[in-house]
C-alpha positions as CSV (number, residue, x, y, z in Angstrom):
1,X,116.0,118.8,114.8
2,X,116.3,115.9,112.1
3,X,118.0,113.5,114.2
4,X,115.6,114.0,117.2
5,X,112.6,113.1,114.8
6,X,114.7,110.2,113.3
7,X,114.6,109.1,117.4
8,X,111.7,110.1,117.5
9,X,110.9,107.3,114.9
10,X,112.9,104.5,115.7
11,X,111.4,104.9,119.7
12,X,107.7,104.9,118.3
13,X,108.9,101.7,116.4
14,X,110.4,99.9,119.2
15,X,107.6,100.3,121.7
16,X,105.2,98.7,119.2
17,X,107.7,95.6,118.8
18,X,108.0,95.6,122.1
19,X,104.4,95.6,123.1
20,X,103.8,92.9,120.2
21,X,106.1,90.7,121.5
22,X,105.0,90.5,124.9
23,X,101.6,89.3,123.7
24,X,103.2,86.4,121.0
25,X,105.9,85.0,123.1
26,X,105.3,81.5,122.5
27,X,105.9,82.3,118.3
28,X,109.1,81.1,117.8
29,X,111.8,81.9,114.7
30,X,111.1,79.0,112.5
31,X,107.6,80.8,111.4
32,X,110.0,83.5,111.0
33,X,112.3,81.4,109.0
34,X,109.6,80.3,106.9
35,X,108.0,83.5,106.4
36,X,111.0,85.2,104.4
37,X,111.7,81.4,102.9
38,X,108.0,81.6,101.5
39,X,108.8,85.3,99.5
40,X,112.2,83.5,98.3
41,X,110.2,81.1,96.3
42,X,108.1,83.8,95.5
43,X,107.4,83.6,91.4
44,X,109.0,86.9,90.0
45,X,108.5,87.5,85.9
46,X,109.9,91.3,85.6
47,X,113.5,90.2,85.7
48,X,113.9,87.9,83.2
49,X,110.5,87.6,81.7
50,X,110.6,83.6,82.8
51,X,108.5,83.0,86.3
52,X,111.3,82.1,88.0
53,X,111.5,82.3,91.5
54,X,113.4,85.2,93.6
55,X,116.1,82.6,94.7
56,X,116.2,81.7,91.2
57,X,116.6,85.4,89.4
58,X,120.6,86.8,89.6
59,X,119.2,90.5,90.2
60,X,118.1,91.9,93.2
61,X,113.9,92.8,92.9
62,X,111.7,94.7,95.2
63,X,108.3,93.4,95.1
64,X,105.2,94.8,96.6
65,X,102.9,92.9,96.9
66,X,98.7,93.0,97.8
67,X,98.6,92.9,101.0
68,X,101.0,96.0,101.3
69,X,99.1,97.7,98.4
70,X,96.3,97.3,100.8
71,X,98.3,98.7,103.6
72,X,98.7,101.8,101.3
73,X,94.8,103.0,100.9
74,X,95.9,106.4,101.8
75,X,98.5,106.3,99.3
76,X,98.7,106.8,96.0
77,X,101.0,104.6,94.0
78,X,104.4,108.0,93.9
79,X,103.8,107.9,97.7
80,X,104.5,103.7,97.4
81,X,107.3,103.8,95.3
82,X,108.9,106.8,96.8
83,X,109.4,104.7,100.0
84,X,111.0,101.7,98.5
85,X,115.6,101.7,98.7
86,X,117.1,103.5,95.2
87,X,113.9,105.5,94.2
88,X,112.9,108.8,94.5
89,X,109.8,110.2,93.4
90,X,109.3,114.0,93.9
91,X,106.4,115.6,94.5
92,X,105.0,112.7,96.0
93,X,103.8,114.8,98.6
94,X,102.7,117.8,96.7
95,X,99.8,119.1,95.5
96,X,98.2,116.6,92.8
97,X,98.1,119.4,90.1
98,X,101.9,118.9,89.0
99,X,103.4,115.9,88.1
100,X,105.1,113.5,89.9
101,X,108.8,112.5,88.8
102,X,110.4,109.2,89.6
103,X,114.1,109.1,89.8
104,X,115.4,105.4,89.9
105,X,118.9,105.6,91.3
106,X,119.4,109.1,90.3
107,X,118.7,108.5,87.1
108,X,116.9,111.1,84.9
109,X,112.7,110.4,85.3
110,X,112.7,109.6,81.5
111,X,115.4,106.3,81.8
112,X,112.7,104.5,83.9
113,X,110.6,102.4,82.1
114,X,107.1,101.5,83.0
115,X,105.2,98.7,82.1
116,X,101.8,97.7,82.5
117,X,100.9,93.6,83.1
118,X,104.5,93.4,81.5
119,X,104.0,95.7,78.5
120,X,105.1,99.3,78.0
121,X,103.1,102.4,78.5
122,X,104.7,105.8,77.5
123,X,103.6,108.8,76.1
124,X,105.9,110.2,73.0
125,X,104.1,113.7,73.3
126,X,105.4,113.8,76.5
127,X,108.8,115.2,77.3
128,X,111.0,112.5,77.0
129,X,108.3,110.6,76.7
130,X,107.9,110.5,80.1
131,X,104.5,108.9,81.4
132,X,102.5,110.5,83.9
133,X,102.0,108.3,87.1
134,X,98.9,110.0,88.0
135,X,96.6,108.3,85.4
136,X,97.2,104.8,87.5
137,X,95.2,103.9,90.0
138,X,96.7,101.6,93.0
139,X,92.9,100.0,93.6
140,X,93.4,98.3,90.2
141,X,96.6,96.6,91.1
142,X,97.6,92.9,92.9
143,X,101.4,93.9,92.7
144,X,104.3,95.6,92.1
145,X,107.3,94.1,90.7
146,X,110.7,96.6,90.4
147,X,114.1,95.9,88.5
148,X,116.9,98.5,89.0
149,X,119.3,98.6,86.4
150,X,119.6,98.6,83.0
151,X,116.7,96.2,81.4
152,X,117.3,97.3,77.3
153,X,117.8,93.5,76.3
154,X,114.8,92.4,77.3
155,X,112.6,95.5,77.4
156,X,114.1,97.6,74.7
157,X,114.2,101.5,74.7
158,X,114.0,103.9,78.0
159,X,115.1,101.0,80.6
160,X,118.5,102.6,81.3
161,X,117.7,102.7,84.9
162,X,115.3,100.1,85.5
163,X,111.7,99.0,85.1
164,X,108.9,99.2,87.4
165,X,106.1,96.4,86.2
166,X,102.4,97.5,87.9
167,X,100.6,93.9,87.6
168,X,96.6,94.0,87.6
169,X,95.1,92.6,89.7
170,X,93.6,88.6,89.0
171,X,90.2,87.1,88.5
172,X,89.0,85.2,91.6
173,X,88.7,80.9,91.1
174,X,85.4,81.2,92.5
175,X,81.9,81.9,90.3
176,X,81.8,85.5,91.6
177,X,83.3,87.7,94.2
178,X,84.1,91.6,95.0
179,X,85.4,94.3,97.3
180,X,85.0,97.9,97.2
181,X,86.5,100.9,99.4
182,X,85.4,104.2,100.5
183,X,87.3,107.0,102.1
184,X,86.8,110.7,103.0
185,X,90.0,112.6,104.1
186,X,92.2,115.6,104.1
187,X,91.5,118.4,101.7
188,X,87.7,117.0,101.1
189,X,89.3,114.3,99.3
190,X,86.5,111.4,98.5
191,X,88.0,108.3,96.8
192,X,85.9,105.1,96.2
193,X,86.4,101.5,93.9
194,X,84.7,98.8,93.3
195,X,85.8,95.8,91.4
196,X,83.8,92.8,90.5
197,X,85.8,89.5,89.6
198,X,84.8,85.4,89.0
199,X,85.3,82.0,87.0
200,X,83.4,80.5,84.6
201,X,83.9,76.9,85.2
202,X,87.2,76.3,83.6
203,X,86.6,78.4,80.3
204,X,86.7,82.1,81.5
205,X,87.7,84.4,83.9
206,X,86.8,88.2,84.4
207,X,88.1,91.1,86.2
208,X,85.8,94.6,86.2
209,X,87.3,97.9,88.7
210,X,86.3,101.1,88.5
211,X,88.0,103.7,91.2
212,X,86.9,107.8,91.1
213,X,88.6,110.1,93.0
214,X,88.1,114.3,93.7
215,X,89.9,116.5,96.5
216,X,89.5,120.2,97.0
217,X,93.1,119.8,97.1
218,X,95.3,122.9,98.3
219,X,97.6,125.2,96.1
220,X,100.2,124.0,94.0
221,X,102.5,127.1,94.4
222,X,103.5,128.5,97.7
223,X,102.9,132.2,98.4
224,X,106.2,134.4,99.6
225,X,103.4,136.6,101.3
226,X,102.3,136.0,105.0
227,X,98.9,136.6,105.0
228,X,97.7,136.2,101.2
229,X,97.2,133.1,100.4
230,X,96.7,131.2,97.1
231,X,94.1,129.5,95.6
232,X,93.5,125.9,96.4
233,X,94.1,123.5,93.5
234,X,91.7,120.5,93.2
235,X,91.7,117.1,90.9
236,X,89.4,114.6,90.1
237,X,90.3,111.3,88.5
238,X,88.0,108.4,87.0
239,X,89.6,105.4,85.8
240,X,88.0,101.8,84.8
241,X,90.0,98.1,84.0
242,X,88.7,95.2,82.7
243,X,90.4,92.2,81.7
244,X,88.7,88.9,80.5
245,X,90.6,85.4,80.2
246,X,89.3,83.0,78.0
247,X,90.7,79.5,78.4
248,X,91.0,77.2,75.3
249,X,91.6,73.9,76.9
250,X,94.2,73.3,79.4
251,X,97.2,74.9,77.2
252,X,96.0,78.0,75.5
253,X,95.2,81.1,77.2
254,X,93.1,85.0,75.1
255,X,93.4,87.5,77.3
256,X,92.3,91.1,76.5
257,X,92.1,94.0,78.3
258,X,90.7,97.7,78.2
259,X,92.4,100.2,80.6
260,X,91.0,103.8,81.1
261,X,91.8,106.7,82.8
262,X,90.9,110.6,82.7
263,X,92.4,113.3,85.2
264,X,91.4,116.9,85.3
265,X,92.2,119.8,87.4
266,X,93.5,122.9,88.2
267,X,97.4,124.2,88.2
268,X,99.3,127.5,88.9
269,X,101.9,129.2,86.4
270,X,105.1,128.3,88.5
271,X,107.1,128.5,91.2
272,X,105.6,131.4,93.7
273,X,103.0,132.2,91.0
274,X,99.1,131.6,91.4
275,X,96.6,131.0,88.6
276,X,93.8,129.9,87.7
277,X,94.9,127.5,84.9
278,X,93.2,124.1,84.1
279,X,94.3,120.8,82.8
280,X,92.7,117.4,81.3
281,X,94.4,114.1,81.1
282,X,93.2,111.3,79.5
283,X,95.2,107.3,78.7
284,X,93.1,104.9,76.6
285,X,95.2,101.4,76.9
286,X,93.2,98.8,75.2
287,X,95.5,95.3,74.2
288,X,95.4,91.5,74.2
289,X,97.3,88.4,75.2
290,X,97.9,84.9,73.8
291,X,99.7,82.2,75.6
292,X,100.5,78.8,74.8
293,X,101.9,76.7,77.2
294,X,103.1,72.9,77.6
295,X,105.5,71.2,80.2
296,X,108.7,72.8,78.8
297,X,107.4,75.3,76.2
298,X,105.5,78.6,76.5
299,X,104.7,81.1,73.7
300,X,103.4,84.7,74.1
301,X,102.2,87.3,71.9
302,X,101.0,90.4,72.9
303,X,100.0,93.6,72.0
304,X,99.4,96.7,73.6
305,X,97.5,100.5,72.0
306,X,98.2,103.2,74.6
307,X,97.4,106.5,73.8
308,X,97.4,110.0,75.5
309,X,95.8,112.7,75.5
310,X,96.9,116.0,77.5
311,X,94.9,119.8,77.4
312,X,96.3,122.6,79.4
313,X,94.2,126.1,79.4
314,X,95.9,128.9,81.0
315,X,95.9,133.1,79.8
316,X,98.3,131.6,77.2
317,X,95.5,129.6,75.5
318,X,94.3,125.7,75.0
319,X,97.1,123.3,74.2
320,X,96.6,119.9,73.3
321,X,99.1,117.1,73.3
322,X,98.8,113.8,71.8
323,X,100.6,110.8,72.0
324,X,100.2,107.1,70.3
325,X,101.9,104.5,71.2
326,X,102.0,100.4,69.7
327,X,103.6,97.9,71.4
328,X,104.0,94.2,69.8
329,X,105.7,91.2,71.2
330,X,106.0,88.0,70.6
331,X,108.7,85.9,72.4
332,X,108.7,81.5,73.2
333,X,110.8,80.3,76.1
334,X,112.1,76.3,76.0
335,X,113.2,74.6,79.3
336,X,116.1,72.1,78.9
337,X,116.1,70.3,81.8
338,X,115.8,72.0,85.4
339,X,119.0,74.1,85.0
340,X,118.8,75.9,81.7
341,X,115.9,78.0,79.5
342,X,116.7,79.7,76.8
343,X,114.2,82.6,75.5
344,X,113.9,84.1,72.0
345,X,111.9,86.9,70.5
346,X,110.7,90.0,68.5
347,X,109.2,93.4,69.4
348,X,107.8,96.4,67.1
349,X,107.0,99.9,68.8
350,X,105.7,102.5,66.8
351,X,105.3,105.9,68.3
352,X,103.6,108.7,67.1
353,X,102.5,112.7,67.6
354,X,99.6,113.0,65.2
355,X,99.9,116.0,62.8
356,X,96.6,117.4,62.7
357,X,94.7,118.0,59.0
358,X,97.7,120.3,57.9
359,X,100.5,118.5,59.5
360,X,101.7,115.0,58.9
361,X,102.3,112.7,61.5
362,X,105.5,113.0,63.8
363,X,106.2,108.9,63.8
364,X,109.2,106.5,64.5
365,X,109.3,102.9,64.8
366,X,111.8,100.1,66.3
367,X,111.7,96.0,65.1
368,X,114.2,94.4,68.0
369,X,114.8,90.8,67.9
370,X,116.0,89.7,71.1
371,X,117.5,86.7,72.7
372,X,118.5,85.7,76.6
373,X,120.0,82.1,77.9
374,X,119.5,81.4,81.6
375,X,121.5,79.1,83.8
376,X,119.7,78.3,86.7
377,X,120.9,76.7,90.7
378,X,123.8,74.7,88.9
379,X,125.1,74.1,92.9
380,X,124.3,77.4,93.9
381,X,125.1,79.4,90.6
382,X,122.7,81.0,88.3
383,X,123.4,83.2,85.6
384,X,121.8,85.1,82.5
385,X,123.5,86.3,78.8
386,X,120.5,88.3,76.5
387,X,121.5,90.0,73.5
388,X,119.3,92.7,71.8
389,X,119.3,94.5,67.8
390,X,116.8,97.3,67.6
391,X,116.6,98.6,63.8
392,X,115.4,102.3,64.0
393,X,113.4,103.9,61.4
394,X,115.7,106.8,61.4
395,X,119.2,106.6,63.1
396,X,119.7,102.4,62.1
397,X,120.8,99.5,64.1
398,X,122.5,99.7,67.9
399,X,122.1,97.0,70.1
400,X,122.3,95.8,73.9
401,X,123.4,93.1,76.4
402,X,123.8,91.9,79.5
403,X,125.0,89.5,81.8
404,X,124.4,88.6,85.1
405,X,125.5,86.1,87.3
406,X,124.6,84.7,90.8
407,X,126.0,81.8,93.4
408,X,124.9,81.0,96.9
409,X,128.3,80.6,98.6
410,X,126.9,79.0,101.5
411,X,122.8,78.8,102.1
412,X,123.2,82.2,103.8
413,X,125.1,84.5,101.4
414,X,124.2,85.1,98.0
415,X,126.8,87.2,95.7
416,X,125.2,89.0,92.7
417,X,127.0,91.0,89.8
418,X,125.5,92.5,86.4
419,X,127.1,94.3,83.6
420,X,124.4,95.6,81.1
421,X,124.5,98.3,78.5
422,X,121.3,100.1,77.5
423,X,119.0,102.8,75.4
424,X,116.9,105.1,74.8
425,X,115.8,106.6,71.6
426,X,114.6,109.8,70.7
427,X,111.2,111.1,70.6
428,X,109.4,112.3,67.9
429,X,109.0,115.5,69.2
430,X,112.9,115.5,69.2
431,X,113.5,114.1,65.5
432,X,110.8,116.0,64.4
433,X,108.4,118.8,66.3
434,X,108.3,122.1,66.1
435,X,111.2,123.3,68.0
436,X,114.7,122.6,67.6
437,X,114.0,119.4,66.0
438,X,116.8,117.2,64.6
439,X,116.7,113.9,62.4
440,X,119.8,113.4,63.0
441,X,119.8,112.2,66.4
442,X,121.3,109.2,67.8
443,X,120.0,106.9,70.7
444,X,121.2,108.0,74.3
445,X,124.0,105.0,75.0
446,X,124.2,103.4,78.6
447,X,126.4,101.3,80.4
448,X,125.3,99.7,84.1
449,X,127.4,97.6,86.4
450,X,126.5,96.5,90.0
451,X,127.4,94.1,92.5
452,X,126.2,93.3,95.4
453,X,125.7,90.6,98.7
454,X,122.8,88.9,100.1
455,X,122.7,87.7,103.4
456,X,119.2,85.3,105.2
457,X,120.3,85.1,109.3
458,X,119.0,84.0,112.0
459,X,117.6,80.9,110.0
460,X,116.0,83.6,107.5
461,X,114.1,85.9,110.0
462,X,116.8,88.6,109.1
463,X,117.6,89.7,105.2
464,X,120.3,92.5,104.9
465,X,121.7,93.6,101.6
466,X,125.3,95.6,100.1
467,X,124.4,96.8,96.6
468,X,126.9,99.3,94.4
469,X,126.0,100.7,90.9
470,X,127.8,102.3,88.6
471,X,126.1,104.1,85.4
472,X,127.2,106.2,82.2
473,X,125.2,107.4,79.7
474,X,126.9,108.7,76.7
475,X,125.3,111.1,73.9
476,X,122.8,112.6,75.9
477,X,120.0,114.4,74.3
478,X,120.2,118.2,75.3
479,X,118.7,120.9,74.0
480,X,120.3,124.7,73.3
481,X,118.8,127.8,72.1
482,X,121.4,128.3,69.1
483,X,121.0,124.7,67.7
484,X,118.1,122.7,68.9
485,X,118.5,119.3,70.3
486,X,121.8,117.4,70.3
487,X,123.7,114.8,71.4
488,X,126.5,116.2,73.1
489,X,127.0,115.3,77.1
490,X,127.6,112.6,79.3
491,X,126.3,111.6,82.7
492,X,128.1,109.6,85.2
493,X,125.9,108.3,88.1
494,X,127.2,105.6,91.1
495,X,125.8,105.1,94.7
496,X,125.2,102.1,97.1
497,X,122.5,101.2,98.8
498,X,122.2,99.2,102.1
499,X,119.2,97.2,103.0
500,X,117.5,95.3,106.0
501,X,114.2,93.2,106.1
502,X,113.4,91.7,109.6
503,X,110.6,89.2,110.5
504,X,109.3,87.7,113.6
505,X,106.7,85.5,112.9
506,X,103.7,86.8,111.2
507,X,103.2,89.4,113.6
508,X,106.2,91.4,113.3
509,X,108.0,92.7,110.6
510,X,110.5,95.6,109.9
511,X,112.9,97.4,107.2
512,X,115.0,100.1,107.4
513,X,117.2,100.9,104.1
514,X,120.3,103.7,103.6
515,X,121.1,105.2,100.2
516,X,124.1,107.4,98.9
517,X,123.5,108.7,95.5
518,X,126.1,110.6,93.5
519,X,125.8,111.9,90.1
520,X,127.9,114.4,87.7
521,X,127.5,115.5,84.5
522,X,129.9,116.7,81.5
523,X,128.7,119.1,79.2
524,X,130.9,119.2,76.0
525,X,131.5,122.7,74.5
526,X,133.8,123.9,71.9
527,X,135.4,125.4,75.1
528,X,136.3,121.7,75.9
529,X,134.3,119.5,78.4
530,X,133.1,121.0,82.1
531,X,132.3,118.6,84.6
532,X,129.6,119.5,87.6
533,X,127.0,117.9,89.6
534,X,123.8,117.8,88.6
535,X,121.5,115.5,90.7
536,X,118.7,118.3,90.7
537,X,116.4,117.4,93.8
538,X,117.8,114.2,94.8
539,X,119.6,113.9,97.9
540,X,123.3,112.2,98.6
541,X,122.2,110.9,101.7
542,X,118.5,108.9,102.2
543,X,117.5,106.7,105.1
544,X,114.0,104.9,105.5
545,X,112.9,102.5,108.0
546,X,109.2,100.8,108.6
547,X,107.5,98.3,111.1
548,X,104.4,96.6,111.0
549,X,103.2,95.4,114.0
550,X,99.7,93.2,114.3
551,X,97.9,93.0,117.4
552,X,95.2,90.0,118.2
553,X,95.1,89.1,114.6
554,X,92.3,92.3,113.7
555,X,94.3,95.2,114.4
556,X,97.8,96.3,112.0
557,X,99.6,99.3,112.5
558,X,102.2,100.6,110.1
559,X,105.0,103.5,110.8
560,X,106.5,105.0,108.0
561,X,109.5,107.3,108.9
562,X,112.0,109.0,105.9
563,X,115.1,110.9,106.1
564,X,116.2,112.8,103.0
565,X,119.4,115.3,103.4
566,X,119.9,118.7,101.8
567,X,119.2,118.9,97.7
568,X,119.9,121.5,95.0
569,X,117.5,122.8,93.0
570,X,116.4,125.5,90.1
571,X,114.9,128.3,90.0
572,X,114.1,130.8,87.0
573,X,113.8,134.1,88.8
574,X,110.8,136.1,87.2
575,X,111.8,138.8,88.7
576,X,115.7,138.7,86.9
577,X,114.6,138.4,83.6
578,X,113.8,134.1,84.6
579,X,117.7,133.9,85.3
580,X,118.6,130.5,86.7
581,X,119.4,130.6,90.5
582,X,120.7,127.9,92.4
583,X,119.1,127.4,95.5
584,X,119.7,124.9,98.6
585,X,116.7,122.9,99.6
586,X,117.1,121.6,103.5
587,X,117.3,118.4,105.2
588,X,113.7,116.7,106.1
589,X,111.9,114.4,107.9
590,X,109.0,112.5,107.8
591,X,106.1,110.3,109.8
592,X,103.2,108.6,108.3
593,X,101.5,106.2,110.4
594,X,98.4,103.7,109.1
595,X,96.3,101.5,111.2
596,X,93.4,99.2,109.8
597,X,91.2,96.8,112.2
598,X,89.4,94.2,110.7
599,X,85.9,92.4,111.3
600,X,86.7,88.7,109.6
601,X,83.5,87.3,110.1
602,X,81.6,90.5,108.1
603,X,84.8,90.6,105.4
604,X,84.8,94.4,106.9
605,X,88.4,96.1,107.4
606,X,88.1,99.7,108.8
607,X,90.9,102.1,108.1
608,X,92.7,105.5,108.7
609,X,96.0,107.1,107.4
610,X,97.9,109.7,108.7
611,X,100.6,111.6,106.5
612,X,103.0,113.9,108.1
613,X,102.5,112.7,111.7
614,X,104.4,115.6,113.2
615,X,103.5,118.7,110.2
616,X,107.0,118.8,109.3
617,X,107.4,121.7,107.1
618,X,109.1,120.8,104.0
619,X,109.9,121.2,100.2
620,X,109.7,118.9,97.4
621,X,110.1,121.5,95.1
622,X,111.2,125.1,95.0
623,X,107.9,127.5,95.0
624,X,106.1,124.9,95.3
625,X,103.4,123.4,98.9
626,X,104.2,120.2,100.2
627,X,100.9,118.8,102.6
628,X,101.1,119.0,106.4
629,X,99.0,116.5,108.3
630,X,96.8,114.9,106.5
631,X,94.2,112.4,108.0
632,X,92.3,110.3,105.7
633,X,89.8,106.8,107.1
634,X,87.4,104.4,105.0
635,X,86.6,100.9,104.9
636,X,87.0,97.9,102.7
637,X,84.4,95.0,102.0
638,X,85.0,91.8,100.4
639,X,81.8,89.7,99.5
């Protein structure tokens, strides 16, 4: 059945390349050529915190930019990520009311680190200190930049797998402008924005969004019951950015920035298990930037406040979890010459679970100076050395590297390699809550290799990809009934991933990507060490492929289609005393197909998304609803 749909897909695909290019025959493969050339010089600032272009940066990025955000407005930013090579996001397609989880080649959702305009957002009340992707909007956002891999030395704790930078979207050069969206859908889901943005001659510029959202939504556990079903589990979110630039003359740049977000909803107890629990979300994410910048120097300070609040009523009573977070950075960046940079700097975090009026606070901070040199197209090669000391407030010092180098062997191929070692700390919860609780903890230890090809063919119309990776993480943080939280285990990850970007003109374009994902753990006992898999809800085997296809310049289509093979999961049998049980989860496959016509002369784009094109039944989760077809249409202005 999987490999009929995954036919399925690639014949809906063809016909609409085929129809396309019978109406474009005269565009020819230089525009093509020129098209991917134009995203090679594209300015990328995730990797290596320099704008440097994507020919220029030695690690592979994925970058999504606005005009495939805008492609997405029936997708919320899990569903986005979950479609891009290496990353896995579960529950992307579940109900609202639980979390979603990002895996970044099969690492652990906690070793991803996410940053906001460049600067981290976490949650230490969270487990892990794992942020919850729910309380971002994608309305609010002109890009995303991703970085797989370790990224400690330049982004400090939690980057053992990669970062993922969500980049606001930018004030407008002209005195004022705007676009809003509306769109009714599946589930009586309603979402609407509207953001207001403009210039001030040449001393300010402003950025205002606000996006609300509410859906009916359907239940978050699945009923084992024909016949009785559950009740339906709905959400509403409300969420407002604003950002202001103030320019001081033609060098110096103040810009702060308010974000805001609340969630609330309902949630069930479990797996197979309906309730009528409730839950409250809430991110205040208020900061500022500096920058100064001349021909060869730029220096940057910021600093970013995030904090998190988290209520969860059920016949168990009110919790409330509350996490503060402070982020300061200040780095400068010197350019000797058009082949080398070298960038230097120094970063506090402080993170904190307040105590209450009996309690003290639960709080640990990091000071990490921090240092990278970058070697840039020296005849083709490029390369990058960073170096990174963290002082803890409890466990001490540890530190970082990397280095990774790159060289074009001819204008076609490009050969990339990395060798980086990373961190995470622990939370306070860990060091010091409530439960199990250990001051004694050290940082979870990482060490990331990859290497990897590039090829541009068919004078750049064609980009394929080879990437392999390799990660360990030594003294992971586990916790046992008998003694708490520990470091004690080790977890051994490697996979490859295989990538293809075509484009044929501007009318065409079209990526398919394969991934093989492997992980094991070893759990050390004073039985000796036992070594098993463990890549809980991740598949080995993943495939994706994508087209867009343009017609008369107004009308885009887009066809989504996913393969993901068979995947272990948990589950705590209430009915054996919650014994854990092993359980198989099959094979799947997906459709999603969006469509969007737009009026230029009225700035009027008309949409509609359709998830689940053939109501593939599948789970994400064990216990737990995935969605079946799900139509949702709106529009978009601009004015």
């Amino acid at each position: 059945m999987s490999m009929k749909k995954l036919l399925l897909i690639t014949s809906v695909i063809l016909s609409g390349v085929s129809v396309s290019e019978a109406q474009i025959a005269d565009t020819t493969q230089t525009s093509s050529g020129d098209s991917l050339r134009a995203e090679l010089d594209q300015i990328v600032v995730t990797a290596s915190k320099l704008p440097l272009s994507r020919r220029e940066t030695t690690k592979p990025v994925i970058i999504i930019d606005r005009r495939e955000l805008e492609q997405s407005s029936g997708s919320d930013i899990s569903q986005i990520l979950n479609r891009q090579s290496g990353i896995r996001v579960n529950n992307s397609y579940g109900s609202p009311a639980n979390s979603r989880i990002l895996y970044m080649q099969g690492a652990a959702a906690q070793n991803t680190l996410i940053l906001l305009d460049g600067k981290p957002v976490t949650d230490p009340s969270g487990v892990g200190g794992l942020f919850d992707l729910r309380l971002l909007p994608v309305n609010q956002l002109e890009r995303i930049e991703v970085i797989k891999g370790s990224q400690s030395t330049l982004y400090g704790t939690d980057a053992i797998a990669g970062v993922i930078n969500l980049i606001s979207a930018t004030p407008a050069d002209k005195i004022f402008s705007g676009t809003a969206s509306l769109s009714y859908g599946a589930f009586n889901t309603v979402k609407g924005s509207a953001a207001v943005s403009g210039a001030i001659q040449n001393t300010l510029r402003y950025h205002v969004s606000y996006n609300r959202e509410s859906s009916d939504g359907f239940s978050a556990a699945r009923s084992q019951e024909a016949g009785n079903e559950f009740g339906d589990d709905g959400h509403r979110m409300n969420s407002f950015f604003s950002r202001v630039e103030i320019l001081a003359g033609d060098s110096f740049t103040i810009t702060p920035f308010l974000n805001y977000s609340a969630n609330n909803g309902d949630y069930d107890d479990g797996a197979f298990q309906d309730a009528d629990n409730s839950y409250e979300l809430e991110m205040m994410n208020p900061g500022i930037r500096t920058e100064y910048r001349s021909a060869d120097l730029r220096v940057r300070a910021d600093y970013g406040y995030t904090r998190t609040t988290r209520l969860f009523e059920s016949q168990f009573g009110l919790n409330r979890f509350e996490g503060r977070f402070h982020d300061a950075d200040i780095f400068a960046d010197y350019r000797f010459g058009d082949h080398t940079a070298f960038l230097a700097g120094f970063n506090v975090q402080d993170y904190a679970i307040p105590g209450g009026e009996e309690a003290t606070d639960r709080e640990a901070r990091i000071a990490s100076p921090y240092a990278t040199f970058y070697l840039k197209d020296v005849n083709g090669f490029n390369a990058e050395l960073g170096y990174r000391l963290n002082r803890h407030s409890e466990y001490g010092t540890n530190s970082t590297f990397s280095a990774a180098p790159s060289y074009f062997i001819t204008e076609n191929l490009k050969l990339n390699a990395s060798i980086a070692t990373g961190f995470k700390v622990p939370t306070p919860d860990e060091l010091f809550g409530p439960f199990g609780a250990n001051a004694e903890l050290d940082p979870q230890r990482s060490l990331y290799m990859t290497a990897g090809i590039e090829g541009y063919f068919f004078n750049s119309s064609l980009k394929t990809g080879i990437q392999y990776y390799s990660r360990r993480i030594d003294d992971l943080i586990i916790f046992t009934f008998g003694q708490g939280y520990l470091n004690r285990d080790r977890q051994d990850d490697s996979g490859l991933e295989l990538t293809a970007d075509w484009r044929f003109g501007n009318t065409i374009s079209a990526a398919a990507w394969y991934n093989y994902t492997d992980g094991e753990i070893t759990e050390r006992t004073d039985g000796g060490e036992v070594t098993r898999s463990n890549l809980i809800r991740r598949p080995e085997h993943s495939f994706g492929l994508n087209t867009n296809v343009r017609f008369w310049k107004k009308l885009t289509v887009r066809v989504e289609g996913e393969w993901n093979g068979e995947r272990s999961d948990l589950y705590f049998n209430p009915a054996n005393n919650f014994a854990q049980e092993n359980v198989t989860l099959d094979a799947y496959t997906l459709v999603h197909i969006y469509a969007e016509y737009g009026l230029q002369n009225y700035g009027v784009t008309v949409f509609a998304d359709v998830k689940n094109l053939f109501n593939t039944e599948f789970t994400e989760v064990y216990g737990f609803n995935t969605i079946g077809t799900a139509l949702k249409g709106g529009v978009r202005v601009r004015f």
